[in-house]
N, C-alpha and C positions, 0 to 999 in steps of 0.2 A: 504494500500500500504506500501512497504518497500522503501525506498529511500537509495540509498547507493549510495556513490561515489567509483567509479570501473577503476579501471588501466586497460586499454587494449594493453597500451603500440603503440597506433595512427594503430593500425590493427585490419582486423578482424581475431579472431581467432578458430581454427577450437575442436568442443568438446560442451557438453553439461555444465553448468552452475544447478546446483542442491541447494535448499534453503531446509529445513526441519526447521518445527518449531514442539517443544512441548511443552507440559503444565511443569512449572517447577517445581509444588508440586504433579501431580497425574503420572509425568514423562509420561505421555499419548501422540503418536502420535497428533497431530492437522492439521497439514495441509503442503502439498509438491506441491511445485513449481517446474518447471522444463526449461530452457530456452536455445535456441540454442546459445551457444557463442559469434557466427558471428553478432546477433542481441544488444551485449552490448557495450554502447557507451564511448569512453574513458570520462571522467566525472562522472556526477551526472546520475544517473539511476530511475525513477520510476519503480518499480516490484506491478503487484496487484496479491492482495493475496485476498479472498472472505471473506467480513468483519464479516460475520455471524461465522466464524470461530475466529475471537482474540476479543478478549473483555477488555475494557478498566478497568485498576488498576489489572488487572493477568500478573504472570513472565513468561517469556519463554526461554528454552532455543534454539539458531537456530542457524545451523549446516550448512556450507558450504562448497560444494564438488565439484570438477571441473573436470570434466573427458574428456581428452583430445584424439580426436581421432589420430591414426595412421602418418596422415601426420604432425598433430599439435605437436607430439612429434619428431619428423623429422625436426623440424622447430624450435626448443625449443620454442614453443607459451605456454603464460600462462597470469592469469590473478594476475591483485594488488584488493585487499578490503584495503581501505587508513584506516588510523587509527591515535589516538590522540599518544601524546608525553607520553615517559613513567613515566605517575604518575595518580594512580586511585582514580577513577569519585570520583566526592562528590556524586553520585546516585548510590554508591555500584555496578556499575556493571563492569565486566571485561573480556579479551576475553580470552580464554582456546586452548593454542596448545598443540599438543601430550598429551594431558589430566595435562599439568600444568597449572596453573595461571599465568598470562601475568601482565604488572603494566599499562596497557593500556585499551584502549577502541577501536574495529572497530567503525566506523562510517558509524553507520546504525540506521536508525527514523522508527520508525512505525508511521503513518500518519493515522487519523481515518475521515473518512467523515461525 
């Protein structure tokens, strides 16, 4: 599972919610998630993802894409991924907008059962 805490800003909103995870050394697809917006809850969120797909001690990188339908842009709807203050991790990792490096971390856990 992905556990992320998700701004919905107290509505539901209308568009599809898209997760892409890949392998971060073979740059290889691994696994897409895809979730109705309307179904994300302002807070903390569980997403399952099929554990036979991430494997514990591999990097990945995962891509979020939120596509808003028609009325949800008529509405200005959108969503928040919460995130740490700006200064990076002691765990080397960081989040990437418009293909720069951010001094941040989203917060988001991968959860192994």
């Amino acid at each position: 599972q992905l556990k992320m805490t998700i701004g919905t800003y107290g509505r539901k909103n209308h568009g599809k919610f898209t997760i892409n995870i890949q392998d971060k050394e073979s740059d290889q697809f691994v696994q897409s998630v895809t979730i109705e917006a309307e179904n994300l809850i302002d807070g903390e969120n569980l997403i399952d993802i099929p554990k036979n797909e991430i494997q514990v001690g591999k990097k990945y990188i995962i891509n979020f894409i939120f596509e808003s339908t028609q009325e949800g842009i008529e509405n200005n709807e959108c969503i928040t991924i919460f995130r740490t203050p700006d200064t990076i991790s002691k765990y080397n990792g960081y989040a990437i907008v418009d293909a720069e490096k951010q001094p941040y971390n989203l917060c988001v856990s991968i959860l192994y059962k």
